[in-house]
N, C-alpha and C positions, 0 to 999 in steps of 0.2 A: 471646491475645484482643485484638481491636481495642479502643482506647481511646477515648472522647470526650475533642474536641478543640475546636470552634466552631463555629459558625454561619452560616451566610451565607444571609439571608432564611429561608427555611423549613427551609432544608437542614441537617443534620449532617453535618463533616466525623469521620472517625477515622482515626486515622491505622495505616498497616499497622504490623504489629509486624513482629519478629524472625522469627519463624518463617515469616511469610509466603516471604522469601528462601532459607529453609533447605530450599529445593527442587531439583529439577532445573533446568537453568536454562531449557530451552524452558517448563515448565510454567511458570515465571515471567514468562517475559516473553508468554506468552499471557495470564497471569492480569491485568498488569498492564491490559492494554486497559481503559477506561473507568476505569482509578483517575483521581484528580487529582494534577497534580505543582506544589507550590505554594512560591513563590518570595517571605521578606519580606525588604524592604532598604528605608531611610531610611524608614524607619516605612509603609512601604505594602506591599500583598500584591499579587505576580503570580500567576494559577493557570490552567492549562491540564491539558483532558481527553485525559487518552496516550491515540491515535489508530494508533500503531507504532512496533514495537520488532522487535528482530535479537537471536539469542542467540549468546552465544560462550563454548566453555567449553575447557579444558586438554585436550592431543588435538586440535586443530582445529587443520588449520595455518592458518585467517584468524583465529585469535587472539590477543592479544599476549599472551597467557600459552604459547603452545605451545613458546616456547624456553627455558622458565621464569624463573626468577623475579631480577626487574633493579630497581635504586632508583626506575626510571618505572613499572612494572607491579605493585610492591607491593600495592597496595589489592586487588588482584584472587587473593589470596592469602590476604588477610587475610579478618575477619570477616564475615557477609554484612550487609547493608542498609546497607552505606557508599558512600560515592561513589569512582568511578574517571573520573580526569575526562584526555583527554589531546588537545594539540593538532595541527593538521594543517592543510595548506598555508598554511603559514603565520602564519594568524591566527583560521582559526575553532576554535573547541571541540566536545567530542564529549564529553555524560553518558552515563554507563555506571553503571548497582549490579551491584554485589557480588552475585549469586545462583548458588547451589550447592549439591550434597548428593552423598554420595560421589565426589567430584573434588578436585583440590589448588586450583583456583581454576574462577572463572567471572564472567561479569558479562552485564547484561542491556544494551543498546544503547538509549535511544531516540528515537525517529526524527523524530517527528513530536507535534504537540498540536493540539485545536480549543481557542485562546483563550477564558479565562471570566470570569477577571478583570484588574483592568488592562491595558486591552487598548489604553488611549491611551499609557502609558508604554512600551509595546512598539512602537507604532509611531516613536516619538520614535528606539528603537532600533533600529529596522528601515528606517528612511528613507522612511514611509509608504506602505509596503507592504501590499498588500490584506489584506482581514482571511484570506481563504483561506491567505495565504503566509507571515504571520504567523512562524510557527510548524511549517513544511514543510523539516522536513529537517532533519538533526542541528545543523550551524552557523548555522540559522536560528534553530532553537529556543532556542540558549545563549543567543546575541546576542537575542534577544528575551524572555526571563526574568533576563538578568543573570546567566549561571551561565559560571566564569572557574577557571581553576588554583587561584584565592583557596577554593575550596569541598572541592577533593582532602582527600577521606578523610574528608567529613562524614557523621556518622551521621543517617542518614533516619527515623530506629524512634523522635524524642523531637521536642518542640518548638520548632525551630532556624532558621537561616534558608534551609534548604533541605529536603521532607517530600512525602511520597506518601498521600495520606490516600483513604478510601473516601467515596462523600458519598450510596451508597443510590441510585446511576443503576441502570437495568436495566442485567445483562450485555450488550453488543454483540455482534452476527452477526461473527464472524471467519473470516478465509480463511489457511492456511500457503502460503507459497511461497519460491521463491529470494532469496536476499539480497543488496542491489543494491552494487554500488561496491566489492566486493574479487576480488583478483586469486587467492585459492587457496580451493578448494572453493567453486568457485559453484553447484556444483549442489544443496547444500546446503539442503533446508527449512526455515530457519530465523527467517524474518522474517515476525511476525506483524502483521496488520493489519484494522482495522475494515471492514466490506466496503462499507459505504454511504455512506462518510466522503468527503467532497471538500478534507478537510485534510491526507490523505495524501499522500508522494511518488508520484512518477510509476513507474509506472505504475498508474492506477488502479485499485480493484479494483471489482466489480461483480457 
C-alpha cells in the first residue's frame, strides 16, 4: 500500500512501496513514468517527474548483471526498491532500482526528469543549463539532483534522502522502443518514455 508522506502546495506526495519493484522489470520501469523522484540534501528538497527509463534484467547481455554477480553489481541481486548506482566515463553517474520478479537480479535505468522542485540548485549543478536539459539524460540527471556512489544501496520504499513517491499526476501517454547508448541487444524494447515530453533524450518521441 502507498503510504502518505507530504505535501507540496495542494499536492500529496506517497511514496512507492516495496511491492511496487516486486515486478518484472519492463512493467517497472513503465510503471515508473510520471512518479516523482525526490532528492533531500542540506535541508532542502530536489524533485523531478521520471520522463524515461531503460530496463535491464539477468539474461540480457546489456546488463551488468548478465555475468553475474561481482562486489560492483551487488545491489542488483539484492532486494528490490534499493539503489544501484554505478559510474562511467569517468565522472558521470547512472541511478538504477532494483526491479524484479522471478529473476536473480534486475534494475530499472533512469534516464531522464522534467524538473519540479529545486530547480535553481540544479542549475548551480548543471552550469546553467536550460531548464529542458536540466535533467536529460542519466549523467545529467545525477549531477543535477545530487545523486553520487555516496547513495549505492539506499532504500527507496521509506523516508531517506533519496525516494520515488507518487503525487496523483494523470498516468502519461507512453511509447516502447530501442534503448539508446549500448553495444549488445540494441534491438531490444526496452526504453520507456513519456511521448509528449520535451525533457526526454534524443531522439524525441512524438
Amino acid at each position: 500500500m502507498i503510504i502518505p508522506l507530504m505535501t507540496r502546495g495542494r499536492e500529496k506526495y506517497r511514496i512507492l512501496p516495496r511491492a511496487f519493484y516486486a515486478r518484472p522489470t519492463g512493467i517497472v520501469a513503465r510503471g515508473l513514468l510520471g512518479m516523482v523522484l525526490i532528492r533531500r540534501a542540506g535541508g532542502r528538497t530536489l524533485a523531478g517527474r521520471i520522463v524515461e527509463t531503460e530496463a535491464y534484467a539477468s539474461g540480457d547481455p546489456a546488463s551488468h548483471a548478465f555475468r553475474g554477480r561481482t562486489e560492483r553489481n551487488k545491489a542488483l541481486f539484492g532486494e528490490v526498491g534499493h539503489v544501484y548506482i554505478y559510474q562511467t566515463h569517468g565522472f558521470n553517474f547512472c541511478l538504477n532500482i532494483v526491479a524484479k520478479k522471478g529473476r536473480p537480479a534486475g534494475g530499472v535505468l533512469i534516464r531522464a526528469l522534467e524538473p519540479l522542485e529545486g530547480i535553481d540548485l540544479m542549475r548551480r549543478s548543471r552550469g546553467n543549463a536550460g531548464l529542458r536539459s536540466l535533467a536529460k539524460g542519466p549523467g545529467n540527471l545525477t549531477r543535477a539532483m545530487g545523486v553520487d556512489r555516496r547513495l549505492y544501496g539506499a532504500d527507496l520504499t521509506g523516508e531517506g534522502p533519496l525516494f520515488i513517491a507518487d503525487d496523483g499526476a494523470p498516468k502519461p501517454k507512453a511509447r516502447r522502443t530501442r534503448r539508446i547508448g549500448v553495444a549488445a541487444a540494441k534491438e531490444e524494447l526496452r526504453r520507456f518514455a513519456v511521448r509528449d515530453s520535451p525533457y526526454i533524450t534524443r531522439p524525441r518521441l512524438t
